[in-house]
DRENPA-3360 file (N, C-alpha, C; in nm, 2 decimals, always signed):
BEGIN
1 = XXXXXXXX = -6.21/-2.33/+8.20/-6.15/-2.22/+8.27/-6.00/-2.20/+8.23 ~ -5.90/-2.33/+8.22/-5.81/-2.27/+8.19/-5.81/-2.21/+8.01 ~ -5.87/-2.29/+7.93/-5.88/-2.17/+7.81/-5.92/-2.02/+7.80 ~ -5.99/-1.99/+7.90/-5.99/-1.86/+7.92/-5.88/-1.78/+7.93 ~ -5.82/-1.89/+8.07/-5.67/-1.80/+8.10/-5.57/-1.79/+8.00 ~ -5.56/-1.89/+7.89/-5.46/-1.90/+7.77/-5.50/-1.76/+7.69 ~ -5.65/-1.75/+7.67/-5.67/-1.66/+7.55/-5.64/-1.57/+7.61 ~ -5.69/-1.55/+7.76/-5.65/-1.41/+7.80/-5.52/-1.36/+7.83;
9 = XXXXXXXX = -5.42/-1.46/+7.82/-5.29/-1.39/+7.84/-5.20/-1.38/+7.71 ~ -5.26/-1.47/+7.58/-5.21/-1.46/+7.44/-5.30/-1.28/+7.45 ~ -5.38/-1.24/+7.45/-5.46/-1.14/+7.41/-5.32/-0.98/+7.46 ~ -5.33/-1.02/+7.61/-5.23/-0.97/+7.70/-5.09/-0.92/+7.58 ~ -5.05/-1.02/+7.55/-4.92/-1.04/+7.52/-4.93/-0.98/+7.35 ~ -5.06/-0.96/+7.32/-5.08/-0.95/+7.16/-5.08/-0.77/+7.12 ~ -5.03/-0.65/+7.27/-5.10/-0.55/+7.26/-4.93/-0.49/+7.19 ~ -4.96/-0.47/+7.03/-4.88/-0.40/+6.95/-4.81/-0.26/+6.97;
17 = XXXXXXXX = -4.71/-0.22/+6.94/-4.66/-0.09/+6.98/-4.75/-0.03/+6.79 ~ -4.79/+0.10/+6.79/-4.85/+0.15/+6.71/-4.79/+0.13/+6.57 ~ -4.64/+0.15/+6.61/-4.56/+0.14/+6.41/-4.59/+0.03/+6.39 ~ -4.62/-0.11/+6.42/-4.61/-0.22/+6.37/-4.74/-0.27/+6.33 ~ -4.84/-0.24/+6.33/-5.02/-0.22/+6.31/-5.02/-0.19/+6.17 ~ -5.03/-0.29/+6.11/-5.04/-0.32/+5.96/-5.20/-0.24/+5.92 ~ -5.23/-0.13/+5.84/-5.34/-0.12/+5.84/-5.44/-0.25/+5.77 ~ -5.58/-0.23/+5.84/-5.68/-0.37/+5.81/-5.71/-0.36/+5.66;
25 = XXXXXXXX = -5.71/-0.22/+5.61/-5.80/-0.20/+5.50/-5.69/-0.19/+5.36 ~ -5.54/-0.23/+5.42/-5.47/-0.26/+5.29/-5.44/-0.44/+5.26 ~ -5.51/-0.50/+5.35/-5.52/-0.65/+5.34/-5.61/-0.70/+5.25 ~ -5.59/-0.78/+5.22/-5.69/-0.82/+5.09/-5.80/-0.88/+5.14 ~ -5.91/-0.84/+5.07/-6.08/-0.83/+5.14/-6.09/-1.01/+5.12 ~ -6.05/-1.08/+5.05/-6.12/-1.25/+5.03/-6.00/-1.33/+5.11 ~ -6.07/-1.44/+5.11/-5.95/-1.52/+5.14/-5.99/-1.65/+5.13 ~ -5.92/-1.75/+5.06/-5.94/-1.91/+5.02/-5.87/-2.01/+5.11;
33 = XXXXXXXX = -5.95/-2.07/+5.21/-5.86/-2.17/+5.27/-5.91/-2.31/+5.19 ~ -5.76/-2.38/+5.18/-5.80/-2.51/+5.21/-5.71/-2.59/+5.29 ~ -5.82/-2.73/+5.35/-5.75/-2.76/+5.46/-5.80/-2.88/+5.48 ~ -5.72/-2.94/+5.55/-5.76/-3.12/+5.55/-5.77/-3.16/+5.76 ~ -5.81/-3.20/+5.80/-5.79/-3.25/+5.91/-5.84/-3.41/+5.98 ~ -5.83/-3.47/+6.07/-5.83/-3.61/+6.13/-5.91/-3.55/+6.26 ~ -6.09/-3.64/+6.24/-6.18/-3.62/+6.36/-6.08/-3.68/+6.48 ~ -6.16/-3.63/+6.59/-6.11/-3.69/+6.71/-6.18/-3.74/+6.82;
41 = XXXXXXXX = -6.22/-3.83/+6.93/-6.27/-3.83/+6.98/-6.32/-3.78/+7.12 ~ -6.26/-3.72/+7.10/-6.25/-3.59/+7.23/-6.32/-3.48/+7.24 ~ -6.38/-3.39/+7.32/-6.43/-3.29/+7.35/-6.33/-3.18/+7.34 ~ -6.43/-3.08/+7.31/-6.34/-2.94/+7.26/-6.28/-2.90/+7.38 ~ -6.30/-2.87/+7.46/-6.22/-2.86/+7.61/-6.03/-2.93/+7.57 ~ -6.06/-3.05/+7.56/-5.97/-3.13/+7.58/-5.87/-3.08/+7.47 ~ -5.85/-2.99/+7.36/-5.78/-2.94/+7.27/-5.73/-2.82/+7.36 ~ -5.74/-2.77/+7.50/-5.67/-2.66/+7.56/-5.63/-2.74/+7.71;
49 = XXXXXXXX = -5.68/-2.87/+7.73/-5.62/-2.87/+7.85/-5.55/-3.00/+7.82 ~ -5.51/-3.07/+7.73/-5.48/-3.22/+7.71/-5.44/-3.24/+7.58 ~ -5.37/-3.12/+7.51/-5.35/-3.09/+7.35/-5.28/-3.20/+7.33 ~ -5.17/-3.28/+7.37/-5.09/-3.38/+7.34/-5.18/-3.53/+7.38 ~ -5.26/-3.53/+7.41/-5.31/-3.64/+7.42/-5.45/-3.67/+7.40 ~ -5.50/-3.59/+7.25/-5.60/-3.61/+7.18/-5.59/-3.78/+7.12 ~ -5.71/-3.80/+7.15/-5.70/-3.96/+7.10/-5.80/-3.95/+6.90 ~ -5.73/-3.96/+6.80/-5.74/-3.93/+6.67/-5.87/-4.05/+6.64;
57 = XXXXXXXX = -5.94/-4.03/+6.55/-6.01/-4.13/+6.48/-5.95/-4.15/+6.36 ~ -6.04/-4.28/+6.30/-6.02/-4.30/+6.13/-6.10/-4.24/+6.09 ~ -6.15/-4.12/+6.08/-6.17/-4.05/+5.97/-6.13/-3.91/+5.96 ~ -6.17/-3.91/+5.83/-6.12/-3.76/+5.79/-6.17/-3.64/+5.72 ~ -6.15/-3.47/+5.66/-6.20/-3.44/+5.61/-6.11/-3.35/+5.54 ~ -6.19/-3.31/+5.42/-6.11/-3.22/+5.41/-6.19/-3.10/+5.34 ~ -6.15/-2.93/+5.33/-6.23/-2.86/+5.34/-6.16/-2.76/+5.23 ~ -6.31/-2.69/+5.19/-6.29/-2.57/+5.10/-6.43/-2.45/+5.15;
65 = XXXXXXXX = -6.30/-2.29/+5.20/-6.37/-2.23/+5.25/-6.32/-2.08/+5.20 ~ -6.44/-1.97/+5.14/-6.40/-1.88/+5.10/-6.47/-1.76/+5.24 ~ -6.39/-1.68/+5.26/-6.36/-1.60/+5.34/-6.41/-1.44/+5.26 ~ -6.50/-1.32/+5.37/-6.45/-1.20/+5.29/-6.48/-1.11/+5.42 ~ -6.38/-1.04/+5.44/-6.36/-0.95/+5.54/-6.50/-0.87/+5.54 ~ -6.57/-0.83/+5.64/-6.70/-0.73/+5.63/-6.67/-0.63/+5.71 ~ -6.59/-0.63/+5.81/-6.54/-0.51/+5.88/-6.46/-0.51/+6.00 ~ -6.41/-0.38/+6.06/-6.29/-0.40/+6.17/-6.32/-0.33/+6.31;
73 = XXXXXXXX = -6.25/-0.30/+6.37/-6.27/-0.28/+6.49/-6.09/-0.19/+6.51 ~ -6.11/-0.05/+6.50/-5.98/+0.03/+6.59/-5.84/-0.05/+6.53 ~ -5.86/-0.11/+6.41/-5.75/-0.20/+6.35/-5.66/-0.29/+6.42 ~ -5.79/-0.30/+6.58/-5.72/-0.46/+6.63/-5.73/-0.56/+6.58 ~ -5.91/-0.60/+6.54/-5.98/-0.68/+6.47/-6.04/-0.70/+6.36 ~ -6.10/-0.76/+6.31/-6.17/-0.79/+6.19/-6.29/-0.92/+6.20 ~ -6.38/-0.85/+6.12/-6.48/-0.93/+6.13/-6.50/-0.97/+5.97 ~ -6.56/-1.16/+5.99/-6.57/-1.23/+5.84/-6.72/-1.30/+5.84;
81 = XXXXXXXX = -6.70/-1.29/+5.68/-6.84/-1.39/+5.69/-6.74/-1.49/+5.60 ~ -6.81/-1.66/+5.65/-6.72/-1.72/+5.56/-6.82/-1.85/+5.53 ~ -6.82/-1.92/+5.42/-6.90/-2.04/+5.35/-6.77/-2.15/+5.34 ~ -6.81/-2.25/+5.39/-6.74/-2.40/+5.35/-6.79/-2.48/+5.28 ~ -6.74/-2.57/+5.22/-6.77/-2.70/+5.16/-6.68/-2.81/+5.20 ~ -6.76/-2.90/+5.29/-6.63/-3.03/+5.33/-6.70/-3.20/+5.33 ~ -6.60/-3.16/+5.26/-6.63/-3.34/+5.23/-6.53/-3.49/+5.34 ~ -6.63/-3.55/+5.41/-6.61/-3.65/+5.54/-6.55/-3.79/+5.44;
89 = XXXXXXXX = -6.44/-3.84/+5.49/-6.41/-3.96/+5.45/-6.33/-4.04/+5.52 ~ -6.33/-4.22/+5.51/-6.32/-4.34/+5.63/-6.45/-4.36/+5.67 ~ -6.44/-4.34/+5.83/-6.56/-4.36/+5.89/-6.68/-4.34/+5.87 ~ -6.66/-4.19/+5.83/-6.79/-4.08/+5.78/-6.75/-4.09/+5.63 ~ -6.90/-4.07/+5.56/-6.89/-4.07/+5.42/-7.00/-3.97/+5.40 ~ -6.98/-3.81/+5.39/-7.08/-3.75/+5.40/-7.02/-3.58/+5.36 ~ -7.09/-3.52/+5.32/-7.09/-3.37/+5.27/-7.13/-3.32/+5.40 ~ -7.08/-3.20/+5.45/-7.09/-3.05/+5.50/-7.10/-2.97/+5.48;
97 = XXXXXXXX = -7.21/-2.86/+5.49/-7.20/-2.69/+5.45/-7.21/-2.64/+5.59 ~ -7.09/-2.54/+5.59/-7.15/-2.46/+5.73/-7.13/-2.26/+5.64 ~ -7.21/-2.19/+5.75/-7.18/-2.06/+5.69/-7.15/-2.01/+5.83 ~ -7.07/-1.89/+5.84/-7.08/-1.88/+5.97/-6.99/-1.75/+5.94 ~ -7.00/-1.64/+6.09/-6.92/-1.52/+6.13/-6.83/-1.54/+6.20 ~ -6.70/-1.50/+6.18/-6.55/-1.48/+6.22/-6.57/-1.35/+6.29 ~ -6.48/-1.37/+6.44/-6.40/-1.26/+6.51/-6.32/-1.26/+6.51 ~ -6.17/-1.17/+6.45/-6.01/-1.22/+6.44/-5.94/-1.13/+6.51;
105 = XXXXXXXX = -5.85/-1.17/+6.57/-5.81/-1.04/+6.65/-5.63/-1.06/+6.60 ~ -5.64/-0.92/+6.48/-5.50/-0.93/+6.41/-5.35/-0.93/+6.47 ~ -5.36/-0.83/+6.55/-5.22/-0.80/+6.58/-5.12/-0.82/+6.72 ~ -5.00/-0.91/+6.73/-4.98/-0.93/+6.81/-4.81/-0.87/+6.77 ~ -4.73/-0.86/+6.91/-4.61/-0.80/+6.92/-4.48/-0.81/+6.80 ~ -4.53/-0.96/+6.75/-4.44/-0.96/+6.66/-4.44/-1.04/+6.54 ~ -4.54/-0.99/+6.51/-4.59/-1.01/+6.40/-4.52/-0.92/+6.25 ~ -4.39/-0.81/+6.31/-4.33/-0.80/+6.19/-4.22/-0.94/+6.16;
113 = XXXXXXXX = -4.22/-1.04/+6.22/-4.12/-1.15/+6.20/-4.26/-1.26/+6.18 ~ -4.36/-1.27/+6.23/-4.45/-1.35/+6.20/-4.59/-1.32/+6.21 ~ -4.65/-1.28/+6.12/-4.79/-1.21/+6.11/-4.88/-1.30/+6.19 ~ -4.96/-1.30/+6.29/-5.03/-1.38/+6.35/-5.17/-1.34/+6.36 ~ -5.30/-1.39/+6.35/-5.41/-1.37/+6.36/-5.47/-1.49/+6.48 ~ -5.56/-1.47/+6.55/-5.62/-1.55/+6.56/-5.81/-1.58/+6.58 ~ -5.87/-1.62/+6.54/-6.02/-1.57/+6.53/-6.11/-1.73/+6.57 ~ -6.21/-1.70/+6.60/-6.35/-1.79/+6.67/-6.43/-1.74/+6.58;
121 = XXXXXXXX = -6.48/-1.82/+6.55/-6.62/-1.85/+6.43/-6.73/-1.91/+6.47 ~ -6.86/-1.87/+6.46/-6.98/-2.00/+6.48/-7.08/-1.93/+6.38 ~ -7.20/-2.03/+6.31/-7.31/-2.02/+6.25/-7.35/-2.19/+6.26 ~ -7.46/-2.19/+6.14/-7.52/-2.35/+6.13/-7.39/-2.43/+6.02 ~ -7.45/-2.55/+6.10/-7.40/-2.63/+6.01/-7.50/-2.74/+5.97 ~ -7.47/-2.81/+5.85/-7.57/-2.91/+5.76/-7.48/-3.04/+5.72 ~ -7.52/-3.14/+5.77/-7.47/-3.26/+5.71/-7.55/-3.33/+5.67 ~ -7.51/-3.40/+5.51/-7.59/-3.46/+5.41/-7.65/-3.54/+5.50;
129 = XXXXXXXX = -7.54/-3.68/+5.58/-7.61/-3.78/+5.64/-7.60/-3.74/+5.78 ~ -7.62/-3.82/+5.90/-7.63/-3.81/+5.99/-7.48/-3.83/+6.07 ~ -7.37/-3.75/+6.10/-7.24/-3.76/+6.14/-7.21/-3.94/+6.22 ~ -7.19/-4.06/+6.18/-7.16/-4.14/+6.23/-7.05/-4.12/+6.37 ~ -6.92/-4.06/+6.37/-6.89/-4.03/+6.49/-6.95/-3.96/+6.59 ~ -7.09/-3.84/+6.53/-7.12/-3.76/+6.68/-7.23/-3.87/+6.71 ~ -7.24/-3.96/+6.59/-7.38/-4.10/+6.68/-7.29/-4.18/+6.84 ~ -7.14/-4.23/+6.75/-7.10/-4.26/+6.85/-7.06/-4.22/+6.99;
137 = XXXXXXXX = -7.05/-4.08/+6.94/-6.99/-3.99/+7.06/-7.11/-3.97/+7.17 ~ -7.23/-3.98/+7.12/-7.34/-3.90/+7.21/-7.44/-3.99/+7.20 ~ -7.44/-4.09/+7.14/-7.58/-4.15/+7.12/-7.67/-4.17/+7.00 ~ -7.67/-3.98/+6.97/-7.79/-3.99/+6.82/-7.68/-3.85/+6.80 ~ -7.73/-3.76/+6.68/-7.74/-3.65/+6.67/-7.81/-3.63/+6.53 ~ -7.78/-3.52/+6.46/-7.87/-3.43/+6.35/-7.82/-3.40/+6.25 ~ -7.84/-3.39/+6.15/-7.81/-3.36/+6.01/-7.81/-3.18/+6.05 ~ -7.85/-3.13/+6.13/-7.84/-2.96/+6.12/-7.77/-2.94/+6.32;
145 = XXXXXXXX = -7.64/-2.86/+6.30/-7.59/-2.81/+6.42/-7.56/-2.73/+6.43 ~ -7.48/-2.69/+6.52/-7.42/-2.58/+6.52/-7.23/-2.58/+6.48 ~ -7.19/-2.51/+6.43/-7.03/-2.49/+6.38/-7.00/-2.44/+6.44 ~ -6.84/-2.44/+6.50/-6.78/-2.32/+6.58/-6.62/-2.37/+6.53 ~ -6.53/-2.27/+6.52/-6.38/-2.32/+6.49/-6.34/-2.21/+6.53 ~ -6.21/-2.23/+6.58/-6.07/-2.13/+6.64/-5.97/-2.22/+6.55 ~ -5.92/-2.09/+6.52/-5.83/-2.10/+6.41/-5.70/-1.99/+6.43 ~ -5.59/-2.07/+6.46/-5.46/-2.03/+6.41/-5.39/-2.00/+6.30;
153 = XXXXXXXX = -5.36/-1.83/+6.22/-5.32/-1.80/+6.09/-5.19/-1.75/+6.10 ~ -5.08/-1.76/+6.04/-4.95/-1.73/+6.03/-4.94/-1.71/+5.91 ~ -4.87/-1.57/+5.88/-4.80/-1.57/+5.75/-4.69/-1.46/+5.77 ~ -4.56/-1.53/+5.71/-4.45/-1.41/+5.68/-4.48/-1.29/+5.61 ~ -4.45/-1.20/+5.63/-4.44/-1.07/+5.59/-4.39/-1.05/+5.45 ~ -4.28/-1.15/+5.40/-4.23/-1.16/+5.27/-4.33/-1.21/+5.20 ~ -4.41/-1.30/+5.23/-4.57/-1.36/+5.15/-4.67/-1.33/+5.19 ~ -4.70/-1.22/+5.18/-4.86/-1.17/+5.28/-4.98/-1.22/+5.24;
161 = XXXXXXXX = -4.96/-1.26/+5.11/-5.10/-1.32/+5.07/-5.13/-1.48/+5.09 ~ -5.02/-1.51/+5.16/-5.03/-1.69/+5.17/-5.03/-1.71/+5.33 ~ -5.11/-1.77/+5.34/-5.11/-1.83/+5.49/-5.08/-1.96/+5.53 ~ -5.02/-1.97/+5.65/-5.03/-2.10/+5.68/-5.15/-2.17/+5.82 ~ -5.28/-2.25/+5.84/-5.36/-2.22/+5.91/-5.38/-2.33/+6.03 ~ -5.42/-2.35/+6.12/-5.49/-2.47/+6.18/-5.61/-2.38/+6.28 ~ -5.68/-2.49/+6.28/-5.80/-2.51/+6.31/-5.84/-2.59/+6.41 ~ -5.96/-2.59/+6.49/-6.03/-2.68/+6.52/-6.17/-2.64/+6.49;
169 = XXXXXXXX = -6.20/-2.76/+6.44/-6.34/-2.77/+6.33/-6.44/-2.89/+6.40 ~ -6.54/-2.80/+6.48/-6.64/-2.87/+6.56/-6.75/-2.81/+6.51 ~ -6.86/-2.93/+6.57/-6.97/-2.91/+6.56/-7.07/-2.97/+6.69 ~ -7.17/-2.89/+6.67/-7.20/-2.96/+6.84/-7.39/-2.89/+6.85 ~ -7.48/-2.94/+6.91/-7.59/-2.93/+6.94/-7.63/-2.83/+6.97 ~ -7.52/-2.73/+7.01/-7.52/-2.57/+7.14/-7.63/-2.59/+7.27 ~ -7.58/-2.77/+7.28/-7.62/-2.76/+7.49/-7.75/-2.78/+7.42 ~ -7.78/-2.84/+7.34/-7.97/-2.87/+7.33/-8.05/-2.83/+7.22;
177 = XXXXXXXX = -7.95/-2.66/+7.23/-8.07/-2.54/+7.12/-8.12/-2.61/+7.05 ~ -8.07/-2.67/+6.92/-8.04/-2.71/+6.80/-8.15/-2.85/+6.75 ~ -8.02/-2.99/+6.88/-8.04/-3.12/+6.89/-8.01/-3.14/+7.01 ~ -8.10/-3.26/+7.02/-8.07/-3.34/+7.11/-7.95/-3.39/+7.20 ~ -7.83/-3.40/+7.09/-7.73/-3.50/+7.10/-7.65/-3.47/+6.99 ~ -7.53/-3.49/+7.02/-7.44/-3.49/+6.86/-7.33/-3.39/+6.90 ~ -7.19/-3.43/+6.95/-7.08/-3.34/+6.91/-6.97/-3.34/+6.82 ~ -6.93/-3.32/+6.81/-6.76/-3.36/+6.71/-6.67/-3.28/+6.70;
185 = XXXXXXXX = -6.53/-3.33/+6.68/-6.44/-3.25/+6.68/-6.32/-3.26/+6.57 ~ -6.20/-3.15/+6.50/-6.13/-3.24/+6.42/-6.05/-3.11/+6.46 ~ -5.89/-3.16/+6.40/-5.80/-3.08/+6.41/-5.77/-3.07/+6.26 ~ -5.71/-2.98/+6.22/-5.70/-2.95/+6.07/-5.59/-2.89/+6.05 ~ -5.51/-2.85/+5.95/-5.42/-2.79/+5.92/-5.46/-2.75/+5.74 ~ -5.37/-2.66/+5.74/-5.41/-2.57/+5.57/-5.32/-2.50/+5.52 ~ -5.39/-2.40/+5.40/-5.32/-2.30/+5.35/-5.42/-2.22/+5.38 ~ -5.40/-2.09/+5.32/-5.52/-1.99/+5.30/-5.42/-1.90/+5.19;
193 = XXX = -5.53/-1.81/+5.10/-5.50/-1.77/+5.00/-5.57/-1.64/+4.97 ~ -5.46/-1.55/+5.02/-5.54/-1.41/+5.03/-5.56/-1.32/+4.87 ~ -5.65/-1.26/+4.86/-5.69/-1.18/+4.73/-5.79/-1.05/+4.73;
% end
């Protein structure tokens, strides 16, 4: 509940006066993130109500994800399709693919001093072995789940094609659909590389 009320009052606070509405369709259609982050043992929840007191694991990952814009919305939004490749290392020793659809919602008040995006993502995800932290977290879990990430994008206006990014990069059963069992979480940070 309270992440509701955060997105809903960043949302609030995100409603642009018209001159400053960068048009969507002069942005560049691709975009390259890469990005590294440290799993955690905590539930996705707990990244909006307990941010400072995520408890970190020993492992890590790190990621390569190309991005391409498929369309907008009234040039508030934009919608992505995006493919990853991440490779798990420490604890976990294992490959990742996820593919998944982005919702971004571009424009906030002042974004001519700091361009801000922010967007939610979910599709499948695939891991080679079986995620050792979501065994511990939950018991068992699956080589196939579900992906979902919110992701924070900033970029100055003097560098529009470089981003700076973070993320949280989960994966999780979706409540049963999927599996059984099995969640995970990681916090990440990046670049991204628009073109």
């Amino acid at each position: 509940m309270k992440s509701v009320l955060i997105i809903s009052l960043l949302l609030l606070y995100a409603l642009p006066c018209s001159a400053e509405i960068q048009a969507l369709e002069n942005k560049p259609l691709y975009a390259l993130s890469i990005y590294g982050g440290q799993m955690t043992d905590n539930s996705i929840d707990d990244f909006s109500d307990s941010f400072w007191g995520l408890d970190f694991e020993d492992s890590y990952l790190v990621a390569l994800a190309l991005a391409r814009r498929i369309g907008t919305y009234d040039e508030l939004a934009s919608f992505e399709v995006e493919g990853q490749v991440v490779k798990h290392f420490e604890l976990q020793d294992h490959w990742e693919f996820n593919v998944l659809l982005t919702a971004r919602w571009e424009v906030f008040w002042w974004d001519r001093y700091l361009d801000t995006s922010l967007a939610f993502g979910a599709g499948p995800s695939y891991a080679t072995n079986v995620p050792e932290i979501e065994v511990q977290r939950s018991g068992d879990s699956d080589h196939l789940q579900v992906y979902l990430l919110v992701e924070l994008e900033f970029v100055l206006p003097s560098h529009p094609n470089i981003a700076f990014i973070t993320r949280i990069h989960h994966r999780s059963n979706a409540f049963g659909a999927v599996a059984e069992d099995g969640t995970s979480n990681a916090l990440a940070l990046g670049l991204k590389f628009k073109f």
